[in-house]
DSSP file (Angstrom, degrees, kcal/mol; ACC not computed):
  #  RESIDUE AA STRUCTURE BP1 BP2  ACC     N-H-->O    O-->H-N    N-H-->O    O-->H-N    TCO  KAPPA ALPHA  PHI   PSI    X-CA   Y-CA   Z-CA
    1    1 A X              0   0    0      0, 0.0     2,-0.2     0, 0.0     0, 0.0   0.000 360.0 360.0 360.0 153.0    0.0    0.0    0.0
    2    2 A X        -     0   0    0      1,-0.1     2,-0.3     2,-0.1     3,-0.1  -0.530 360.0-131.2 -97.7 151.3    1.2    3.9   -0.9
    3    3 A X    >>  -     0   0    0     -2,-0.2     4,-3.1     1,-0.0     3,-2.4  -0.708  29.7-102.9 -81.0 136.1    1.8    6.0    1.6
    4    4 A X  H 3> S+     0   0    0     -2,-0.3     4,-1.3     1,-0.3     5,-0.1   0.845 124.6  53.9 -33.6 -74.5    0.1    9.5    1.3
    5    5 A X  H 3> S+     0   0    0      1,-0.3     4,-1.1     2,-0.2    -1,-0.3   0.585 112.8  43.6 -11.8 -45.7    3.8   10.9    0.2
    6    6 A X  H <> S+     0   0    0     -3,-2.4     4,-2.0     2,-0.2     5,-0.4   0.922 114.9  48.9 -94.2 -59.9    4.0    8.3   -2.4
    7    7 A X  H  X S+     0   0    0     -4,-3.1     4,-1.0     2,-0.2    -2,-0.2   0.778 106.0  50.4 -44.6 -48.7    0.7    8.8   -3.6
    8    8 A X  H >X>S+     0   0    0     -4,-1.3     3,-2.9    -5,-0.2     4,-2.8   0.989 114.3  44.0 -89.6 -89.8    0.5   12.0   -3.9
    9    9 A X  H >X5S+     0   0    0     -4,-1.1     4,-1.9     1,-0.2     3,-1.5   0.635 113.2  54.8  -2.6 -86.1    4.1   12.1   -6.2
   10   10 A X  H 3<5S+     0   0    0     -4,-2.0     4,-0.3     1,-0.3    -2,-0.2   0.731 120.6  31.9 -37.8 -32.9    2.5    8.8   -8.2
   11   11 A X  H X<5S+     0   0    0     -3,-2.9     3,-1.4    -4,-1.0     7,-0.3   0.944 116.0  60.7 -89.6 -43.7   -0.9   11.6   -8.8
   12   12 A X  H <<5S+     0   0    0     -4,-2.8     6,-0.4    -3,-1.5    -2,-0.2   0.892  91.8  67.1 -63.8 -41.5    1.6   14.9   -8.9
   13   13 A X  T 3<<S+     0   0    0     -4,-1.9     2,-1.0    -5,-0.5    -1,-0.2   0.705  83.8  94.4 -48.9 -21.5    3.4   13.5  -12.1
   14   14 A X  S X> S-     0   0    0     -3,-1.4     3,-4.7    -4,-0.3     4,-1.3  -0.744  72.4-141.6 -95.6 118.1    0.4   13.9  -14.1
   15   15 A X  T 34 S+     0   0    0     -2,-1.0     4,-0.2     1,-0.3    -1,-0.1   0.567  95.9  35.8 -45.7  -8.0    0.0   16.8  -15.9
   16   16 A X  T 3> S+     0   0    0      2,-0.1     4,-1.3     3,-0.1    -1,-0.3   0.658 113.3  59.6-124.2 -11.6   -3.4   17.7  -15.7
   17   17 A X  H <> S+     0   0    0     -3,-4.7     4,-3.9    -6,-0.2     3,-0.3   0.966 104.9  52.3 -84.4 -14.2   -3.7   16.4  -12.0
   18   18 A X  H  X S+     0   0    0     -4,-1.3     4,-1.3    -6,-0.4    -1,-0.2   0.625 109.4  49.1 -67.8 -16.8   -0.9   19.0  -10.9
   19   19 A X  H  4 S+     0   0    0     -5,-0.3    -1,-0.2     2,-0.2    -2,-0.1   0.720 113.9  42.8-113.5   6.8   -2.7   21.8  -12.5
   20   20 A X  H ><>S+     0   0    0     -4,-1.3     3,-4.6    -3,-0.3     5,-0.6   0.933 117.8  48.8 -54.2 -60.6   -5.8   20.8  -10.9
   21   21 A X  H >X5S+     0   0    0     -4,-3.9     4,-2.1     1,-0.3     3,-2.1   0.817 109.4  51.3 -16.5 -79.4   -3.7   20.2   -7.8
   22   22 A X  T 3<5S+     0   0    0     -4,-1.3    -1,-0.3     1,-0.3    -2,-0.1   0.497 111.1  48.0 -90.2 -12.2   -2.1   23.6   -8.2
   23   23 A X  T <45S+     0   0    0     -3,-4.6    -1,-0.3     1,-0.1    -2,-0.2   0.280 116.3  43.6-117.5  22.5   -5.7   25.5   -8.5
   24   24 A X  T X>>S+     0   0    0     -3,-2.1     3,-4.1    -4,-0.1     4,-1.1   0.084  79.9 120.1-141.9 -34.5   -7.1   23.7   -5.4
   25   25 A X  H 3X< +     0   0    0     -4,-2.1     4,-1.5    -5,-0.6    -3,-0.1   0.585  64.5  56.7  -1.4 -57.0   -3.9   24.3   -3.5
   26   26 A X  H 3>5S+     0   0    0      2,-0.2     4,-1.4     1,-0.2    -1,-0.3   0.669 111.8  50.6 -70.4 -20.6   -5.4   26.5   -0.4
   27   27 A X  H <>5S+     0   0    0     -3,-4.1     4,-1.9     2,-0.2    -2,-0.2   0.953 106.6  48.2 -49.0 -61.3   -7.7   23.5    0.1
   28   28 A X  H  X5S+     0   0    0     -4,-1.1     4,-2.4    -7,-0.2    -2,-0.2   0.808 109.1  62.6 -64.6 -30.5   -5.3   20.8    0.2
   29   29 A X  H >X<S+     0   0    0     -4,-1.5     3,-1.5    -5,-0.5     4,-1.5   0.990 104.1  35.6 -23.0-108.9   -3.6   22.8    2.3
   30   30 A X  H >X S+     0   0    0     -4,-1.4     3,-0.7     1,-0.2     4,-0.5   0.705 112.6  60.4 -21.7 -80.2   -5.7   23.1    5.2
   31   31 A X  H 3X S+     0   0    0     -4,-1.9     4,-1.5     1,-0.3    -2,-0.2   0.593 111.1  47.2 -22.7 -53.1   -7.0   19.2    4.7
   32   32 A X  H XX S+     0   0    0     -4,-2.4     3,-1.6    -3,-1.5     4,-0.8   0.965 111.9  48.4 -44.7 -72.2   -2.9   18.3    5.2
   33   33 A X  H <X S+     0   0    0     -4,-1.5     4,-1.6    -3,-0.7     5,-0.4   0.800 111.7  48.1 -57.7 -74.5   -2.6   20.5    8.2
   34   34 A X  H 3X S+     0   0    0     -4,-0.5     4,-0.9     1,-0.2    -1,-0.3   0.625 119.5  43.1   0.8 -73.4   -5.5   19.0    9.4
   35   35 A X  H <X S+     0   0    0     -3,-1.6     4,-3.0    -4,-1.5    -1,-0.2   0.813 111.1  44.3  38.2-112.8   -3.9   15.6    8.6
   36   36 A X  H  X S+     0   0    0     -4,-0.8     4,-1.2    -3,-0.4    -2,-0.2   0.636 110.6  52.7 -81.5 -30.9   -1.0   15.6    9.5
   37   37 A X  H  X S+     0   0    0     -4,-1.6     4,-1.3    -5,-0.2    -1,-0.2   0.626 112.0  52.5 -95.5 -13.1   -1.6   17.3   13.0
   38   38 A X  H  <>S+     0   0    0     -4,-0.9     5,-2.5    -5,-0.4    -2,-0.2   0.933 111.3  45.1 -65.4 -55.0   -4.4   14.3   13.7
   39   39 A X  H ><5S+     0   0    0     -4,-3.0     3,-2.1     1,-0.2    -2,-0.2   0.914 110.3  51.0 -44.5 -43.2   -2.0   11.7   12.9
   40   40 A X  H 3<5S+     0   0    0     -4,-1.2    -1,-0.2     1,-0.4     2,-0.1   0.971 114.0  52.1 -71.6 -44.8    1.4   13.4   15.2
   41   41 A X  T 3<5S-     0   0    0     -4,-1.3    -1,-0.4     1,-0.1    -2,-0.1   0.130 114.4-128.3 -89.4  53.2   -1.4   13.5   18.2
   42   42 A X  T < 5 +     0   0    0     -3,-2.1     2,-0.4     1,-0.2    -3,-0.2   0.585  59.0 139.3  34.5  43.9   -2.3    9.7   17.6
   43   43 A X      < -     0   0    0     -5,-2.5     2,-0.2     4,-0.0    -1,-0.2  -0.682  39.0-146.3-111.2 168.4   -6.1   10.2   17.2
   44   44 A X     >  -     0   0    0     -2,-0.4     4,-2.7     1,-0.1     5,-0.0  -0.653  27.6 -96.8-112.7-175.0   -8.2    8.3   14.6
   45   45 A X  H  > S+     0   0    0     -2,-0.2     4,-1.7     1,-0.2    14,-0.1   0.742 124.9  52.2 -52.5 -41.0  -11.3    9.3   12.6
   46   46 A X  H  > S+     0   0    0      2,-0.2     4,-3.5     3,-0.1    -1,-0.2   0.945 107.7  55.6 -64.2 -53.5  -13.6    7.8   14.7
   47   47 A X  H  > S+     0   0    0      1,-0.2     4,-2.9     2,-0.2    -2,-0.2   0.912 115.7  38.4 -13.2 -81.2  -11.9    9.7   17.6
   48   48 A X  H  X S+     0   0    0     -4,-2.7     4,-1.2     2,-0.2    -1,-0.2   0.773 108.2  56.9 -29.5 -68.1  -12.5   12.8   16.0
   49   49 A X  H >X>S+     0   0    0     -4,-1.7     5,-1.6     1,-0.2     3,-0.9   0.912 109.5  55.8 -68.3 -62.4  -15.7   12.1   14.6
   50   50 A X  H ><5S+     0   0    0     -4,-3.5     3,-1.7     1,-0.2    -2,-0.2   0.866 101.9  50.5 -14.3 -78.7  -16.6   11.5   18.4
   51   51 A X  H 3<5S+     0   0    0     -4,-2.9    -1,-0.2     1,-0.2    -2,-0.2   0.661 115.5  44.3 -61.7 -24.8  -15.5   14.8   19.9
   52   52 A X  H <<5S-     0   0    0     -4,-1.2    -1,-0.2    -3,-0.9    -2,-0.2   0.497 109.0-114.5-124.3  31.4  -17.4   16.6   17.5
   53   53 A X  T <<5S+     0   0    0     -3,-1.7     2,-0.3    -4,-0.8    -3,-0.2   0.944  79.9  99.3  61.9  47.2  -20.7   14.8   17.3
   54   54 A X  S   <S-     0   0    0     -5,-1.6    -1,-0.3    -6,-0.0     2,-0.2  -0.950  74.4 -80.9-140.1 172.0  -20.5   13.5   13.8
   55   55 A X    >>  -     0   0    0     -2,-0.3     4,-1.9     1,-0.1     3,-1.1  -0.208  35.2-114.2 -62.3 140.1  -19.5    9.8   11.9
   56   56 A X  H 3> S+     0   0    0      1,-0.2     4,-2.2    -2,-0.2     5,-0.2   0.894 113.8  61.3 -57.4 -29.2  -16.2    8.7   11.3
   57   57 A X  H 3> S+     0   0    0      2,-0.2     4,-1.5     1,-0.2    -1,-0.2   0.688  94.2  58.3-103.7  14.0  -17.2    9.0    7.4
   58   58 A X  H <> S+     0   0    0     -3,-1.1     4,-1.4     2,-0.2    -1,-0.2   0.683 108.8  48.4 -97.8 -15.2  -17.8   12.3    7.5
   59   59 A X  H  X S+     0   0    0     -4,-1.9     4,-1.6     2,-0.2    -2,-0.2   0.808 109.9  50.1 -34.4 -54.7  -14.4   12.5    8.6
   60   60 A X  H  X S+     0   0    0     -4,-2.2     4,-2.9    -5,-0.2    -2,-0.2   0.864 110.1  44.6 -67.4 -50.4  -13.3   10.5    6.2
   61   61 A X  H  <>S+     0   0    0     -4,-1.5     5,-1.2    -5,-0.2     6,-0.6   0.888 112.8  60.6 -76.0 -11.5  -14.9   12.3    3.2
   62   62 A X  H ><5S+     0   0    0     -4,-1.4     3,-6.3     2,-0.2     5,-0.4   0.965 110.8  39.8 -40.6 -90.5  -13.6   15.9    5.0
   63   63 A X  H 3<5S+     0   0    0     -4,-1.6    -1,-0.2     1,-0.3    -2,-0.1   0.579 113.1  49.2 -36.1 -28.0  -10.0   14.8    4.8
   64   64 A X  T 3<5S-     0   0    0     -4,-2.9    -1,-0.3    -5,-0.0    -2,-0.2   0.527 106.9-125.5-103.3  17.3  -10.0   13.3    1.7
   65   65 A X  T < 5S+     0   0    0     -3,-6.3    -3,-0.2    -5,-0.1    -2,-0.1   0.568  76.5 108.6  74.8   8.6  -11.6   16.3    0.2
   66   66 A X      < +     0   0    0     -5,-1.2     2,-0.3    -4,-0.3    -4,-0.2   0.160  33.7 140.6-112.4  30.1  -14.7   14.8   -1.7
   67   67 A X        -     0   0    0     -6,-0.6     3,-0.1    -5,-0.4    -9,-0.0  -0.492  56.4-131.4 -37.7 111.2  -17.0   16.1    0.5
   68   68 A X  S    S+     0   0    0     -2,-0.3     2,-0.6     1,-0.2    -1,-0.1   0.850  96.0  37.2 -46.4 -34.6  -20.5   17.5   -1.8
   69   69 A X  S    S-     0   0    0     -3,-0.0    -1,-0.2     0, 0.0    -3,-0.0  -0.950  91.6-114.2-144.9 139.1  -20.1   20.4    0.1
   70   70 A X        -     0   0    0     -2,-0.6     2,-0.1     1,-0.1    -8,-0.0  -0.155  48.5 -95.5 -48.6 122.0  -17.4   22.6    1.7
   71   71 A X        -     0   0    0      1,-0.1    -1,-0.1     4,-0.1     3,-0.0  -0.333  29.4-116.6 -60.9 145.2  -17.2   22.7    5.5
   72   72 A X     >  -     0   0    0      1,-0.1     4,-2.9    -2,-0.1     5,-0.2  -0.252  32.9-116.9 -89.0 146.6  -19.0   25.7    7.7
   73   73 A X  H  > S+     0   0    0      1,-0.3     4,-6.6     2,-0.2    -1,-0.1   0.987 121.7  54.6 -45.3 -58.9  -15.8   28.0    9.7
   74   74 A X  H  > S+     0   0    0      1,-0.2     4,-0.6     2,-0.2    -1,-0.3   0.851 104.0  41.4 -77.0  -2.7  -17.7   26.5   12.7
   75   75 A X  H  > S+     0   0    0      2,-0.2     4,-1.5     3,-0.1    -1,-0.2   0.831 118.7  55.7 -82.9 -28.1  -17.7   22.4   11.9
   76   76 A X  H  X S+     0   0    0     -4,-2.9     4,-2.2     1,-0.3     5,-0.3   0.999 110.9  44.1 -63.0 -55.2  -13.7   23.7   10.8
   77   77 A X  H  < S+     0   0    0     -4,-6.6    -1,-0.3    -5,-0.2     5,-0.2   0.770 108.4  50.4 -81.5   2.6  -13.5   25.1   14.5
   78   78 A X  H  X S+     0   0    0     -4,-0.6     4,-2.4     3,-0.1     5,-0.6   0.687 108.2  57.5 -77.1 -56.3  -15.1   22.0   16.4
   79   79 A X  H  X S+     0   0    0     -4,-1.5     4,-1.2     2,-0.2     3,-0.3   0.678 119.4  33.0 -32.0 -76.7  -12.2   19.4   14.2
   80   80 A X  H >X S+     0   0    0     -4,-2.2     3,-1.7     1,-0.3     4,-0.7   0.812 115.8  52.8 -64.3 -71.8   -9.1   21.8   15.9
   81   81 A X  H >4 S+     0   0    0     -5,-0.3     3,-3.6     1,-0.3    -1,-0.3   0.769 115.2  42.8 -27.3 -62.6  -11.0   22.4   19.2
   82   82 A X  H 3< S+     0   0    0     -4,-2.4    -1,-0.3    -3,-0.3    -2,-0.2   0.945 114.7  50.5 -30.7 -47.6  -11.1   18.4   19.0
   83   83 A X  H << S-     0   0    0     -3,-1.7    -1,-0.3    -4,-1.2    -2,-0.2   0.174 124.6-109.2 -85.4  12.2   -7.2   18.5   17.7
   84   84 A X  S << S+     0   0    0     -3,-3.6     2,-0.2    -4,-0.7    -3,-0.2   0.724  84.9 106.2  63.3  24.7   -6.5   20.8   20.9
   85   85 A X        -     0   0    0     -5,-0.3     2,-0.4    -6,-0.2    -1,-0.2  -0.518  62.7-121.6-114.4-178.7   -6.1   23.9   18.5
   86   86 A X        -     0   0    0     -2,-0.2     2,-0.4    -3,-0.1    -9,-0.0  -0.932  22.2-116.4-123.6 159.2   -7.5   26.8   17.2
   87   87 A X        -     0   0    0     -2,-0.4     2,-0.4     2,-0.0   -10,-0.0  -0.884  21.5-173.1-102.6 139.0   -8.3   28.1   14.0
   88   88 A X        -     0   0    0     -2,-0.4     2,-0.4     2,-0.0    -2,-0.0  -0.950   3.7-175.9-111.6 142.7   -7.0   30.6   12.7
   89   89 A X        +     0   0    0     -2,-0.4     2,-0.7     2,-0.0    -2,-0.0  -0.854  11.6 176.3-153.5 109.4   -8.2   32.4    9.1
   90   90 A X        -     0   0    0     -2,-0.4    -2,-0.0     2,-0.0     2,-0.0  -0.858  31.2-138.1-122.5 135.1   -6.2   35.4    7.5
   91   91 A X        -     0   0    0     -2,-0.7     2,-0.3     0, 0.0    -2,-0.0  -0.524  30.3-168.6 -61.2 140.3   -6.8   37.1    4.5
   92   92 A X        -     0   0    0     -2,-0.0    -2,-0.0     0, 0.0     0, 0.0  -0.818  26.7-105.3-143.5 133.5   -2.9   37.6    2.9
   93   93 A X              0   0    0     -2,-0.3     0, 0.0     1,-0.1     0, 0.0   0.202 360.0 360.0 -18.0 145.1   -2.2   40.0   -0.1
   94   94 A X              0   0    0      0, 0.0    -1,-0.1     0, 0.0     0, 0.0   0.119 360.0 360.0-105.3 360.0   -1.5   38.5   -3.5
């Protein structure tokens, strides 16, 4: 099985998903940070799903970004309250 790392290379090499990739970018973003900072504090989906009074597969379709419909600032601040964080959201100059 690929590792996110791997996968993500294996996906980036093709030219029309990198310039999806590339126009989706602030998404994937978050979604990582998200991610990456669930994984470090060893909690799983279900966990998660738990703490903020939803399923484990709405977890699932969050993270992996196929979600029908974009998540509300507040479901965004229950996930990090869960992840012992805050959200933060700043406009920055192009």
């Amino acid at each position: 099985m690929l590792t996110h790392k791997q996968l993500r290379a294996k996906a980036l090499a093709i030219p029309e998903v990198k310039t999806e990739f590339e126009n989706a970018r602030a998404e994937y973003a978050v979604l990582d940070e998200f991610l990456k900072i669930r994984a470090a504090k060893g909690f799983t989906q279900n966990q998660i799903a738990e703490k903020i009074g939803t399923t484990q597969s709405v977890i699932a379709r969050f993270e992996s970004g196929k979600s029908k419909h974009s998540p509300s600032i507040a479901t965004l601040s229950r996930y990090a309250e869960a992840l012992d964080c805050q959200l933060e959201i700043r406009l920055v100059q192009k």
